[in-house]
C-alpha positions in Angstrom: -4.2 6.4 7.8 -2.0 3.6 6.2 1.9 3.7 6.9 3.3 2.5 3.6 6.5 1.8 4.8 9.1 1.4 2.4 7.9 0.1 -1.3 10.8 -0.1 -4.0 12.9 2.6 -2.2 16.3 1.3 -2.1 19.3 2.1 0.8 20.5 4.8 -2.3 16.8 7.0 -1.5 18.7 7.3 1.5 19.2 6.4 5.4 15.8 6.8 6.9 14.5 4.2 4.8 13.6 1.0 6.2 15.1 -2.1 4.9 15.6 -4.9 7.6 12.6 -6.6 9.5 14.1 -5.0 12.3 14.5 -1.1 11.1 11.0 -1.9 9.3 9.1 -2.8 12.8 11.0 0.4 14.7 9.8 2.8 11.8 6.0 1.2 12.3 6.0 1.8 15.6 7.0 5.5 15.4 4.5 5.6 12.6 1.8 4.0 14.7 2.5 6.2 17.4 2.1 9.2 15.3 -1.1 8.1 14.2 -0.8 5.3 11.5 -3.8 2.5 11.7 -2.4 0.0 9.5 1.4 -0.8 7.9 2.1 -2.0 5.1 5.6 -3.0 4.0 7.6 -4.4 1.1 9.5 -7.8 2.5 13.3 -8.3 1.4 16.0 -10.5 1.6 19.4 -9.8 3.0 20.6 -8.6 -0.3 18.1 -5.9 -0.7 15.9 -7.9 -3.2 11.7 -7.6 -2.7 10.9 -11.4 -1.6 7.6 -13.2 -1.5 9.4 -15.9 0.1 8.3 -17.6 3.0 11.5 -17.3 4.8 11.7 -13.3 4.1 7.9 -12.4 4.5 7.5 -14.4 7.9 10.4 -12.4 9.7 9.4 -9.1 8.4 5.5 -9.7 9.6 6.2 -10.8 13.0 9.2 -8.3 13.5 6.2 -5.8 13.0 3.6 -7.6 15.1 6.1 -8.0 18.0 6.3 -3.9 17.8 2.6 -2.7 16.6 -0.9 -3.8 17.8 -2.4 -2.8 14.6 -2.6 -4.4 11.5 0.1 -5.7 9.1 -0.1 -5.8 5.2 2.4 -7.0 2.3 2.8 -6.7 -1.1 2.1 -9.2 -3.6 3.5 -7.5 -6.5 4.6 -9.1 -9.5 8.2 -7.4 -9.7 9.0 -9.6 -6.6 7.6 -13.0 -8.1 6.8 -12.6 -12.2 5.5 -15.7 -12.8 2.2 -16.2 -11.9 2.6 -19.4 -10.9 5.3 -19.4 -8.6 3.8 -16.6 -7.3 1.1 -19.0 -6.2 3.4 -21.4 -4.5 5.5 -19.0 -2.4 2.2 -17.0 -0.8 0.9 -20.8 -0.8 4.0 -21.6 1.2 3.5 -18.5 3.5 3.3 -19.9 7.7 3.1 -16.5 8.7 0.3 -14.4 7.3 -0.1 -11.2 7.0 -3.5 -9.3 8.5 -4.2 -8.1 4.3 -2.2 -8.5 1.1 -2.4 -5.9 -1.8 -3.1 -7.5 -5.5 -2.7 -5.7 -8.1 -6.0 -6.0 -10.4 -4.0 -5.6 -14.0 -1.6 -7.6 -13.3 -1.4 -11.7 -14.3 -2.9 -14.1 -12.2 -4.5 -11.5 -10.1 -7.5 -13.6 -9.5 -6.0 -17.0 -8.6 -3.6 -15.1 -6.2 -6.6 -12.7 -4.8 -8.7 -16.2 -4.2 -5.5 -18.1 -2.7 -5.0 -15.3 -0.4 -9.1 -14.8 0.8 -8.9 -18.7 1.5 -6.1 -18.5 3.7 -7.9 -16.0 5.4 -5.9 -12.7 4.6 -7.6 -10.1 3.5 -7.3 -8.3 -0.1 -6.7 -4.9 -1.0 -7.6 -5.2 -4.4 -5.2 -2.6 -5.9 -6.9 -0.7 -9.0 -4.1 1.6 -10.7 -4.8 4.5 -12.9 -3.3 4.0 -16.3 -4.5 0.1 -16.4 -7.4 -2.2 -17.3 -7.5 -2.4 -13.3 -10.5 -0.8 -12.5 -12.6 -2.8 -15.8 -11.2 -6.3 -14.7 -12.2 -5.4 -11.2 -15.8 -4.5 -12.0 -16.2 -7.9 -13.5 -14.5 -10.2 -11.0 -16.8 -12.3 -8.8 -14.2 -11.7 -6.0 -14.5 -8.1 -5.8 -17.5 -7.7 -3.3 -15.0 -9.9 -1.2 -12.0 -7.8 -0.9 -11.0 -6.1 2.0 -10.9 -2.2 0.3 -9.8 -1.0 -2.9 -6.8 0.4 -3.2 -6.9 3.6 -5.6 -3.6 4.2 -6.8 -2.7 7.3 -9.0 0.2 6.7 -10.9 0.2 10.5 -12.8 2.9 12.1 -10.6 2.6 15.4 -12.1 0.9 17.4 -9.3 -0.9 19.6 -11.7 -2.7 16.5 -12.9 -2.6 14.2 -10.5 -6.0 15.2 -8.7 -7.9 15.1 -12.0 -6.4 11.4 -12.8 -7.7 10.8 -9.3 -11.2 11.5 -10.5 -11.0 9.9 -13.4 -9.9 6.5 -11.4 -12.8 7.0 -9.1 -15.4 7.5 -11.8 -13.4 4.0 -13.7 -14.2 2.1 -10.2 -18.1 4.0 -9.8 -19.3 2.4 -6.5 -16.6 -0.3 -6.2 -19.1 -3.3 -5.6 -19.4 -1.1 -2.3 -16.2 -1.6 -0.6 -14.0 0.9 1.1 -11.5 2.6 -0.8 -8.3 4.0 0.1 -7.1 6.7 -2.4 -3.3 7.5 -2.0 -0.9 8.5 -5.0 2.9 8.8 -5.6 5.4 11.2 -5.9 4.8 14.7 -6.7 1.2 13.4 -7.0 0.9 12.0 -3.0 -0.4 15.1 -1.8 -2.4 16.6 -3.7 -4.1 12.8 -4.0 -4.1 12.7 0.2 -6.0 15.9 -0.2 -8.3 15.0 -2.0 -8.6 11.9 -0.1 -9.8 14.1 2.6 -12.2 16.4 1.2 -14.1 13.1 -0.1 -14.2 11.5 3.4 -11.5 8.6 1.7 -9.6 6.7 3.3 -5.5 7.3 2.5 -2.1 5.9 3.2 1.3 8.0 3.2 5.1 7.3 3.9 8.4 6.5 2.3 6.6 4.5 -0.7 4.8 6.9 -2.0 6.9 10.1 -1.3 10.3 10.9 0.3 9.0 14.9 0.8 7.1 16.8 3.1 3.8 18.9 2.0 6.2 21.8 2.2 8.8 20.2 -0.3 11.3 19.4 2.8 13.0 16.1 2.7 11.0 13.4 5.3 13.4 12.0 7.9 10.9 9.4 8.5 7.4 8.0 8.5 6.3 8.8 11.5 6.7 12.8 10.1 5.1 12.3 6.6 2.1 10.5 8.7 2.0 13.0 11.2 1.9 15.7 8.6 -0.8 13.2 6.3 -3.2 13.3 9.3 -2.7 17.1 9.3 -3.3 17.3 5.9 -6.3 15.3 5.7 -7.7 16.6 8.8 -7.7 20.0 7.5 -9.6 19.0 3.7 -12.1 16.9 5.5 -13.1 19.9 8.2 -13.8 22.2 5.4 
């Protein structure tokens, strides 16, 4: 079970979460303690702004490692860095690396970054959304039986729908070139993707990112109780 720690959420989705390298490595650890594996965690800088800067992913990363003994993943998204090339240059400029990196398959320069990153010796979650030409740029990429996992995300957040988009993603990625996958979605569609997640032996991920709610539609205080309650709920699909 992946902690995702804190994505685009924003001081104004409330108090419990994380912004600071130093409120990001106390929430880990809680989460770890609960039962988290991995984190993974959206960097900053002082004024709130996701970062791919050297000076704001370093901190964050070893303010986690100083706190957890698992491993520590970032983001790579293009919101924090547009350009594709000077996305290149501030993960080339990286002296603290992360354990894995998520790269996002549809977007630009996903390859070059995805290549940079395996040769600096971080792995890749090669993240396929739903909705995109993710999963058909993926099947073709001579990187993809290099990647760390695939990353299954289900953007539908409808939680009517949000299982079926699920399989629909999974048939788009068929065997994946035979990596793991982790399946997670967002939203009102986290759960009933974590579910699933569980009945198909998948791997998942839960926490701020993807939801600020409970299964039972109270409001999450923190991490720590969305992964307790995502090992619960997973627990419970997979013994069926």
């Amino acid at each position: 079970m992946q902690v995702c720690l804190n994505g685009s959420r924003t001081a104004a989705d409330g108090s419990e979460v994380p912004l600071t390298p130093g409120e990001l490595a106390l929430s880990a650890a809680d989460a770890v303690a609960a039962g988290a594996t991995e984190a993974h965690v959206h960097p900053r800088a002082p004024c709130g702004r996701e970062s791919l800067s050297a000076r704001v992913v370093g901190p964050v990363v070893e303010a986690l490692r100083a706190r957890i003994g698992v491993p520590v993943g970032v983001t790579t998204g293009a919101w924090a860095e547009p350009d594709p090339a000077a996305r290149l240059e501030r993960v080339r400029s990286w002296t603290v690396l992360p354990d894995f990196a998520s790269v996002n398959w549809h977007e630009p320069g996903a390859e070059e970054l995805a290549g940079l990153l395996m040769a600096r010796g971080v792995g890749v979650e090669a993240g396929i959304w739903s909705g995109t030409e993710g999963a058909a740029r993926f099947a073709a990429s001579p990187l993809a039986p290099a990647v760390l996992r695939v990353l299954a995300e289900v953007t539908d957040t409808d939680p009517a729908t949000a299982e079926t988009s699920a399989h629909a993603l999974l048939a788009e990625l068929g065997t994946a070139h035979a990596r793991p996958v982790l399946l997670h979605g967002e939203d009102g569609g986290a759960w009933p993707v974590l579910r699933l997640a569980g009945r198909l032996g998948l791997a998942t991920r839960i926490g701020l990112e993807d939801t600020l709610f409970l299964p039972d539609g109270e409001r999450a205080l923190s991490n720590s109780a969305l992964v307790a309650a995502g090992l619960a709920e997973h627990g419970a699909q997979r013994d069926q």
